[in-house]
C-alpha angles and dihedrals in degrees: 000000000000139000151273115264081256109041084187086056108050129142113257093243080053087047082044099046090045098039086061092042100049086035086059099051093041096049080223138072118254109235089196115038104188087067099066088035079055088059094056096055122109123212082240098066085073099222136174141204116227087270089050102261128141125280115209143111098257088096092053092042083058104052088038084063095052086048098043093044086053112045085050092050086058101043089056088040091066101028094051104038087162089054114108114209093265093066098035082053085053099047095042089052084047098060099035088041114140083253109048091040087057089052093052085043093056093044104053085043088229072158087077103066104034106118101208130145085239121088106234096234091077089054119121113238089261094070088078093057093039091063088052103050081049093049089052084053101049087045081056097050093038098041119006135236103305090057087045091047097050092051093047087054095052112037092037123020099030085047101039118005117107118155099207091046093050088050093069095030109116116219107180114022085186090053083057096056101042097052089040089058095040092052088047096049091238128145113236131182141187107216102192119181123175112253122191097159108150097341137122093207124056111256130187129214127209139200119203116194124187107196102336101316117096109236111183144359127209138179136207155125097282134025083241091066093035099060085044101052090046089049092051091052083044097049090056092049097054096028096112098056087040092051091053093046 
């Protein structure tokens, strides 16, 4: 959708156009509407505040993921009295996880209305997860917690909380394997190399050893999603004598 070069200077079809978009998304009416225009701005529009600081939507990111974090921590808190610090830590890592956020993100097309001097074909996955979190910030400043509460209920625990499934929902594949290895004494490494072959984009291959047996390759676009994807593979292979562990 985009912006104008001054979003506190837009045209009022461009307000128009933004206010029903951003109203649609939300289920409620803004009542400032600098304040959503604020979340879709990314840090390569260049923009400044009238001090000269700058205007994007990191500092709302910031105070989304607080809210978020703790509108989730109270939600678990009631719903799982029997739960101790350590698994409510777990569950609530497991719903505001990257992933999950970036999925929220996609679906809600947050995409559609950042103003940046990128096209958005060249953001990473996390951009879709940051504008939330900055969406959930700007509904606290413009309307409160009540109002923040409301949305992440709706748009997060009603959709896509449940408490059995999350139970068994695996965050970190790597993290597995590695306290799996650590509580079984057992020496593990992540041999990563870089690996071009025929690609146009740079990928990277891994290795990962238990002991000294290899266990699983894996290949991708960044050592991160490598180790993961060979944990993953790992983590299948292995998954009868961990789960009797």
């Amino acid at each position: 959708m985009g912006f104008p070069s001054n979003i506190f200077n837009s045209h009022p079809k461009e307000d128009g156009d933004f206010f029903g978009g951003i109203s649609s998304i939300l289920g409620f009416k803004p009542k400032n509407l600098s304040i959503y225009k604020k979340a879709f701005v990314h840090r390569s529009a260049n923009e400044k505040d009238k001090d000269g600081n700058p205007l994007n939507y990191e500092r709302l990111e910031f105070l989304g993921d607080s809210m978020l974090g703790t509108i989730i921590s109270k939600h678990l808190y009631d719903q799982v009295p029997e739960g101790d610090e350590g698994y409510l830590t777990k569950m609530r890592s497991k719903i505001v996880s990257r992933k999950h956020l970036n999925e929220l993100g996609k679906d809600l097309g947050l995409i559609d209305h950042v103003k940046s001097r990128i096209p958005k074909s060249h953001f990473g996955e996390n951009i879709h997860g940051n504008v939330f979190e900055a969406l959930v910030g700007a509904i606290y400043l413009d309307r409160g917690y009540k109002y923040c509460e409301k949305f992440i209920s709706q748009k997060v625990i009603e959709p896509y909380v449940d408490i059995e499934q999350l139970e068994g929902k695996v965050i970190s594949y790597k993290s597995l394997i590695i306290e799996w290895c650590q509580k079984q004494k057992k020496t593990f490494d992540y041999d990563v190399y870089d690996d071009t072959g025929n690609d146009t984009l740079k990928h990277f291959a891994v290795k990962l050893s238990i002991g000294d047996i290899v266990v699983a390759k894996a290949r991708a676009t960044s050592k991160k999603k490598a180790e993961e994807r060979a944990s993953k593979r790992a983590y299948y292979a292995l998954q009868d004598k961990m789960d009797k562990s």
